[in-house]
C-alpha positions in Angstrom: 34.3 105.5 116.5 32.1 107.2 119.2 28.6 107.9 119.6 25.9 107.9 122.0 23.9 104.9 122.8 21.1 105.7 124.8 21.9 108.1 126.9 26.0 107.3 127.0 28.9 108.2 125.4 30.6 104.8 123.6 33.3 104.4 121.5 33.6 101.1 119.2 36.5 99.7 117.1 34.8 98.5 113.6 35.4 99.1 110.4 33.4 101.7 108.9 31.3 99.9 106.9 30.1 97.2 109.6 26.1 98.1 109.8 25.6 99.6 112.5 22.8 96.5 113.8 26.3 94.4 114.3 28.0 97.3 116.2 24.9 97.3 118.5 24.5 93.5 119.1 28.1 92.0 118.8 29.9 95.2 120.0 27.3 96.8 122.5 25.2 93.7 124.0 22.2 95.4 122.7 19.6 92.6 121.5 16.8 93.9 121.3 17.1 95.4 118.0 16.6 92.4 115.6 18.2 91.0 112.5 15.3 90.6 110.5 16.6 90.4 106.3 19.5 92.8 106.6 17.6 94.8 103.2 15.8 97.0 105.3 12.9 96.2 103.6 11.3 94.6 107.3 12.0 96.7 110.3 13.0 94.4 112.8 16.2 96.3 112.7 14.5 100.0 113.6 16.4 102.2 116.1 16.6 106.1 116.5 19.0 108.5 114.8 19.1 112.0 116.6 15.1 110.9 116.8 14.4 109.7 113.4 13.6 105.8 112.8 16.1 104.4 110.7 17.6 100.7 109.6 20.2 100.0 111.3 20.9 96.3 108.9 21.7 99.1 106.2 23.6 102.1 108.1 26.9 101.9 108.5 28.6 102.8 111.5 30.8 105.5 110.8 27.7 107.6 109.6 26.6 107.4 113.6 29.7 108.8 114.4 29.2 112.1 116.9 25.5 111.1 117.0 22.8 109.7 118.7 21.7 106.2 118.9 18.4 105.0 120.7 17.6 101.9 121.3 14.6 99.4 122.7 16.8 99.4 125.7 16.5 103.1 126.3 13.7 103.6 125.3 11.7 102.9 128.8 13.2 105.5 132.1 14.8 103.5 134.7 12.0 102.5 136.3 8.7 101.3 134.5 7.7 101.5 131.1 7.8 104.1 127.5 3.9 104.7 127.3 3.8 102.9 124.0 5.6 99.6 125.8 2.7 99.9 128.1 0.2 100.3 125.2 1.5 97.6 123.4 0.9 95.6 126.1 -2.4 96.4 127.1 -3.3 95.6 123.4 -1.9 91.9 123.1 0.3 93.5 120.1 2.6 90.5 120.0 2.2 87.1 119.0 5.7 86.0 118.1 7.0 89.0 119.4 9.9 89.6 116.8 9.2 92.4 114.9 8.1 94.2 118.4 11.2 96.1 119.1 11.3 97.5 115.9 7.2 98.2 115.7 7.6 100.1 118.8 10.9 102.3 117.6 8.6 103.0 114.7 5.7 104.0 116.6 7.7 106.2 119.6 9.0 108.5 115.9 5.5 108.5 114.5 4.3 110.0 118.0 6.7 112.2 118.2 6.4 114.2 114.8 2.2 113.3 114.8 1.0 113.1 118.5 -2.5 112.2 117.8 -2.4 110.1 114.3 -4.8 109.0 112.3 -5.0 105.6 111.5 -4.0 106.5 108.0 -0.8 107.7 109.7 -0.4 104.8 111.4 -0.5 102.3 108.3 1.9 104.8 106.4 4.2 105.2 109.6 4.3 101.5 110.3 3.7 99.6 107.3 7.7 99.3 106.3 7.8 97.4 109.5 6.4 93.9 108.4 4.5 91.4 111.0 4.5 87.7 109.8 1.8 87.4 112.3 -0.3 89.9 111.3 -0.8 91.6 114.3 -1.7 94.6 112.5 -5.0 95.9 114.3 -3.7 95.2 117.5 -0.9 97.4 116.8 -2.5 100.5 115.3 -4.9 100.1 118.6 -1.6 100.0 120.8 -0.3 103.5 119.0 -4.2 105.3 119.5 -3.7 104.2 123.3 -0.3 105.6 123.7 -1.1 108.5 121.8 -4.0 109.1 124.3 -1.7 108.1 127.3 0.9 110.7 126.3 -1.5 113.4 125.7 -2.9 112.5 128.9 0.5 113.1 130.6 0.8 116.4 129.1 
């Protein structure tokens, strides 16, 4: 099958059913999105689809196929940081750190459809993605200082 990956063309042999998750970390060498309870009822397992968040535990691969995959990996340019990496940062967001990539995949969509949210769109956006820490406030603070950081930048 072949896709995009952030940013580059790959082509994979699986069979078409293999979530895509497994394609990305077993096939790819792309960690950073997480196996969380393969139900995609937590969001550890968040990546892009042609810009849409979307679980990759449940997605099979050949429904990727001609498409476009982001990643926590390319998310950030070359050099530096995604404004909400930074923001998430700044805020202390993560304790454990484990549900981060996928909080953060969730959070670039959210800004990118609502580019100054509300913190009612913030819990709506981000409350599929579960954090058994609880870092909650820290990460709705995180998406109001990216949102200001990007509209900064504009």
């Amino acid at each position: 099958m072949k896709f995009t990956v952030n940013g580059k063309a790959v082509e994979v042999s699986a069979t078409p059913d293999t979530p895509l998750l497994w394609v990305l970390r077993d096939h790819l060498d792309l960690t950073g999105t997480k196996f969380g309870c393969g139900l995609a009822q937590c969001g550890a397992c968040t990546v892009h689809l042609d810009g849409r968040a979307i679980r990759s535990c449940v997605t099979p691969v050949v429904e990727v196929q001609g498409r476009t995959v982001r990643t926590i990996e390319g998310l950030a340019p070359e050099q530096g940081l995604h404004p909400v990496q930074t923001a998430w940062i700044e805020a202390g967001a993560p304790q454990c750190g484990y549900c981060q990539s996928g909080q953060i995949m969730s959070a670039v969509a959210l800004l990118a459809a609502v580019p100054d949210p509300t913190d009612a769109d913030i819990d709506a956006a981000l409350s599929p993605n579960l954090c058994r820490c609880a870092t909650y406030p820290r990460i709705r603070d995180a998406v109001h200082r990216a949102a200001a950081r990007m509209r900064d930048a504009r």
